[in-house]
N, C-alpha and C positions, 0 to 999 in steps of 0.2 A: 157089876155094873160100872164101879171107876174105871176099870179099863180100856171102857168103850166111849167115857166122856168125850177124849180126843177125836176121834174117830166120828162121834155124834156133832160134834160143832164141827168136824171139818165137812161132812159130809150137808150141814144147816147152810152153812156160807155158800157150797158149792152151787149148792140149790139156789140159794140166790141171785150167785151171779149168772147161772145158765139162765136163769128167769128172765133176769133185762136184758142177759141177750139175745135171746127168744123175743123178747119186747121189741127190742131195738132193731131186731132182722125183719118184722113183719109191720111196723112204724115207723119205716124209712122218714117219711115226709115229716110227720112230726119231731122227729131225732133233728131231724134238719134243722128245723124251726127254731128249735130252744137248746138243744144239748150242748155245740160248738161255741155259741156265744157263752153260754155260761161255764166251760169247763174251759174258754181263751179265759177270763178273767181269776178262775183257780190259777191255771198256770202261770199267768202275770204276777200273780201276788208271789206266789213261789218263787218265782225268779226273783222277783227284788229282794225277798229276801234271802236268799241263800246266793246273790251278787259280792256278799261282803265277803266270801271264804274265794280264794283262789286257785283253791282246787276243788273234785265233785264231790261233793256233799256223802252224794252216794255210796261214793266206791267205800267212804270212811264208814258208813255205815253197814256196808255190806262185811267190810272187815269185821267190824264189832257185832256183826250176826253170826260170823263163822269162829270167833272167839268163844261166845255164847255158847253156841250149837257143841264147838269142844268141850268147852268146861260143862256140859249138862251129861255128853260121854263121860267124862273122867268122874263126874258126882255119880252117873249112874254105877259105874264099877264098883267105887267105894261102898256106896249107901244100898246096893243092891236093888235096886230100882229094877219096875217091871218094866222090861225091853217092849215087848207089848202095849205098856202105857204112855210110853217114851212117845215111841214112835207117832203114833194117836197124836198126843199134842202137837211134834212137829210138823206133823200134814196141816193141822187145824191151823198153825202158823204161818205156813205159804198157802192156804187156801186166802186166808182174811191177805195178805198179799195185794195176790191176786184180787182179790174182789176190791180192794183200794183203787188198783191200777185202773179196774174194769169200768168205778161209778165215778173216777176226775178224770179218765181222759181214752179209754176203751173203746167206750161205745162210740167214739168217732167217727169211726172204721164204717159203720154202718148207717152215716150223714150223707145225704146229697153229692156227688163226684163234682170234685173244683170246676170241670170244667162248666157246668151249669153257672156256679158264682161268679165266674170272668166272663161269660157270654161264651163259651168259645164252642163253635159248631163242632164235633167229634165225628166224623164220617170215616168210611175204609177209603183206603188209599190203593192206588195204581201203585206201579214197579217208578213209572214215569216218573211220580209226584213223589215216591219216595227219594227219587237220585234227582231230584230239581230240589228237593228240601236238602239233603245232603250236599250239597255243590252250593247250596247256600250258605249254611254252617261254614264249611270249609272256605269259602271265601273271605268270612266274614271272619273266621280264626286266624286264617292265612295277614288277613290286614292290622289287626289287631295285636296279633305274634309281633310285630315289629315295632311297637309301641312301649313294652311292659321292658323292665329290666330284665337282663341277663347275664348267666354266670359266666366264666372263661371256658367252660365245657361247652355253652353254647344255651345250657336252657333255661327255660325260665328261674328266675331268683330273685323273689316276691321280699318284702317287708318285714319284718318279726310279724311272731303271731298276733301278737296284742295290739298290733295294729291292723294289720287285717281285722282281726275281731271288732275293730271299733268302728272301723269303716262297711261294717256286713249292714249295718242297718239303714242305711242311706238310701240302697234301693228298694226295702218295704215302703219305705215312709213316702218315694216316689209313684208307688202301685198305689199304696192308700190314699194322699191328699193330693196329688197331681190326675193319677187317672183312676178317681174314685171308685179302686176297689178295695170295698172295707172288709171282706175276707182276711185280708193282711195286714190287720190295724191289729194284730196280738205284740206282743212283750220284743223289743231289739235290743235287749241287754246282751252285754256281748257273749257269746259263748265262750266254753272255757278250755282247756289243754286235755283231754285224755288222759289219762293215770294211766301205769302200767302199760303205755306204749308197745315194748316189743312185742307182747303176747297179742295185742291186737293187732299188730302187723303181721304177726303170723297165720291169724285167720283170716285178713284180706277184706278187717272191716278199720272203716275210715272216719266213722262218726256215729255216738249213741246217745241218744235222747232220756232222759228216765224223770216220765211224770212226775212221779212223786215228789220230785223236789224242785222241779222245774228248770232243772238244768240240762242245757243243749252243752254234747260236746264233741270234740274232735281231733283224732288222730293225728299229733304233729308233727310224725313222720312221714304225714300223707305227700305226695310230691306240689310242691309249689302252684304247679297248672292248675291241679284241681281241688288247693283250701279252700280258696273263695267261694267256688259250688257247693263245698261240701258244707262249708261253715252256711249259706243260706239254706242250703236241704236239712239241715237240723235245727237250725228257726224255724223252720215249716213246720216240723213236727210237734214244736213246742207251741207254736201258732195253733194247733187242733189240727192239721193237716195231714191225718195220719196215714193213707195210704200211700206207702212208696212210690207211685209214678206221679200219681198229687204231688208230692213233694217233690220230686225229681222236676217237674215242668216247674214247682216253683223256683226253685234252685236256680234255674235257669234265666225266669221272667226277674226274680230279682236282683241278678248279677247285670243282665241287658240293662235295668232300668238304674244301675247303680252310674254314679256320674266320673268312676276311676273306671281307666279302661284296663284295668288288672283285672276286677272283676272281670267287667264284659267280654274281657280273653280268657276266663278261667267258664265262662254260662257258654260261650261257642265251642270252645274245648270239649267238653262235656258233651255237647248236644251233637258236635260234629260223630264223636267217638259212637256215641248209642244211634244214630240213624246210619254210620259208614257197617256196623256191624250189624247192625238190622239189612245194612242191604245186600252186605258181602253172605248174610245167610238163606236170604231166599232161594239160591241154588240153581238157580235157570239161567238158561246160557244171556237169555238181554241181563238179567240182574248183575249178572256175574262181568259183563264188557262194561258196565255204566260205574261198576264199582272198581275195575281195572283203570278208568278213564277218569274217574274222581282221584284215583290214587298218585295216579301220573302226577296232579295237578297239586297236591302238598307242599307247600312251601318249605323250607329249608329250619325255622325256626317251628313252624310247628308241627314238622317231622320229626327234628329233637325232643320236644316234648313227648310227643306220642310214645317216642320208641324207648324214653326215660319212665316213663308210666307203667309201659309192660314191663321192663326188664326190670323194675326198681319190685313189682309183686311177684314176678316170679323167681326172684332168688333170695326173697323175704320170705313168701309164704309158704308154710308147713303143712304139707298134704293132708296130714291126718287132723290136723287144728282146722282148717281152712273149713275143710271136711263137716266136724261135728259141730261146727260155730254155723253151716249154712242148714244142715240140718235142724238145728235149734229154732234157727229164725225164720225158715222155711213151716216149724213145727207153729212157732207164735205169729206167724202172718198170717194162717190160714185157721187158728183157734180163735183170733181176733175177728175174723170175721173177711175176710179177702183170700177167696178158694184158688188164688193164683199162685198165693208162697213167694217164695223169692222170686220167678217170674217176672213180676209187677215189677220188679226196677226195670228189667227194660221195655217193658208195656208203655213207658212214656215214649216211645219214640211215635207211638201213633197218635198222641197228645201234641206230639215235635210238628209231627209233618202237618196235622190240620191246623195248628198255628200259622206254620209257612204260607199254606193257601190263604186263608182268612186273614191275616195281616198283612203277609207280602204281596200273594203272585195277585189276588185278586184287584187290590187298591191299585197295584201297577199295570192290569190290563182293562180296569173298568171303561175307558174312555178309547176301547180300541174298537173299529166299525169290523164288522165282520163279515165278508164278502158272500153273497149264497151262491153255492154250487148246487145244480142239480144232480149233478152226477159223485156229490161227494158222501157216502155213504153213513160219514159223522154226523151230517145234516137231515141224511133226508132216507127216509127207508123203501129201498129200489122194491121191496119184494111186495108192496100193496097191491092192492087193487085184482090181484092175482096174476099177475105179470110175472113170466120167468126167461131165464134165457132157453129153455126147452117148448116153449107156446103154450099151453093152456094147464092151470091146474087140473 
């Protein structure tokens, strides 16, 4: 029977946590109601403390679990421990893990979608509305491109990190107390530097959040364009904002609302890139001229950026890493509870464009009279009444 101990507590825990999330998939509404507010306030507390170490918390941690995990190998050899019982505990070890992860900040995943908490109408989009949002972005990166500092290669060349990090929170706290949405009122301590950099650069991730200790952080190899998005899409997460395109639209709204236009060129940057290849992939010949016709129009500084962003991942990143690092997280976005996987990062582009309409295009044609045609087919449906161009139904 001891060698089933392990095995019996891992398999107690697992049960648990499938339980609330069994819970938490079929009690959306009520998850909503209480679980984000209270698991923003875990995470706040977590942050301030673990604000005083300057590097993550975690990674040290994680070292000294694989230290651990070693020296209970090399006890097991010696002392001739039962591999069978070993093992048993180990599971039972990343089970309770997991089920940590699952009760302070998991069940997020299965809260009410942000765009409910900003008001924001989410509807499907035309080809039109896609390349009218995109030609947006792009204007508005294109303007902005010429604002931010530059290196003598030409692209952008941002601030040290620790000051971007200090400046990331300026456009939460403008979302929260200026256009009262208190979704965003969780923790802006600043994020921190990524450990182990090259190895994350070789799988082509840019920023990792880890509840447990409340630390947001970020790739500081990432390219200059896009720290400031990235640095706000990993407050988001630590915000309770766990769904990747949730957080990817916030990244976004909080860069716009920040009052450096570093940011604001690093949220159009972003937004331009995920709605120009949302449109360049719909594959049909109008999608395909309007994303020909968007491209033409690229400015000179933030066509250097662009073309510094792909070449800077692809001859950083490691096929086979990139590989089993999006498998992983493709595996933990859809156990979490978002049957999209890695998908979901660019599922915000359809967050993007119903932004555009509802903020942009509509305030700017509310006040425009709109002429009636009879014969204009938009208006008015010729085929009633049973009338055709052949005479009688």
């Amino acid at each position: 029977m001891k060698y089933w101990r392990g095995y019996i507590t891992a398999a107690v825990v697992a049960a648990i946590t499938w339980a609330l999330m069994a819970f938490a998939k079929s009690h959306t509404i009520l998850v909503d109601m209480v679980y984000p507010y209270a698991t923003r306030l875990i995470q706040t507390s977590l942050a301030d403390w673990t604000a005083g170490a300057s590097f993550c918390l975690w990674q040290l941690i994680v070292v000294l679990l694989g230290v651990l995990v070693l020296a209970s190998i090399v006890a097991m050899i010696i002392l001739r421990w039962n591999f069978f019982q070993w093992l048993g505990w180990i599971l039972a070890g990343a089970c309770t893990l997991f089920f940590l992860h699952t009760g302070i900040y998991g069940l997020n995943s299965y809260a009410g979608p942000l765009a409910e908490d900003i008001r924001l109408n989410v509807t499907e989009y035309t080809v039109t509305e896609l390349a009218e949002a995109t030609t947006y972005f792009r204007d508005l990166a294109n303007t902005l491109s010429t604002q931010v500092p530059r290196g003598s290669d030409g692209t952008a060349d941002f601030p040290d990190f620790d000051t971007l990090a200090e400046m990331a929170g300026d456009g939460f706290d403008n979302l929260t107390y200026k256009k009262y949405m208190s979704v965003f009122a969780g923790s802006t301590v600043p994020v921190k530097k990524l450990g182990w950099a090259d190895m994350y650069t070789s799988m082509g991730i840019t920023g990792v959040t880890m509840p447990l200790t409340g630390e947001a952080a970020v790739n500081p190899q990432t390219p200059d364009a896009a720290i400031p998005f990235v640095m706000c899409h990993e407050m988001a997460h630590r915000m309770c904002i766990a769904l990747e395109r949730d957080a990817n639209l916030t990244g976004f709204l909080a860069c716009d609302a920040n009052s450096s236009p570093i940011f604001r060129y690093s949220g159009y940057f972003m937004a331009f890139r995920f709605c120009y290849n949302a449109l360049a992939g719909v594959g049909t010949t109008t999608a395909s001229a309007a994303a020909k016709e968007i491209y033409q129009g690229i400015g000179t500084e933030l066509m250097a950026d662009l073309n510094y962003y792909r070449e800077f991942f692809a001859s950083h990143q490691n096929d086979t890493a990139s590989n089993i690092a999006n498998s992983a997280n493709d595996t933990y976005i859809k156990v979490s509870g978002d049957e999209s996987g890695v998908r979901s990062y660019g599922e915000v582009t359809d967050l993007l464009v119903s932004w555009y309409v509802q903020e942009i295009y509509l305030p700017a044609h509310k006040d425009e009279e709109v002429t009636f045609d009879p014969t204009d087919r938009n208006q008015v449906d010729l085929t009633t009444n049973g009338a055709s161009a052949g005479g009688r139904r």
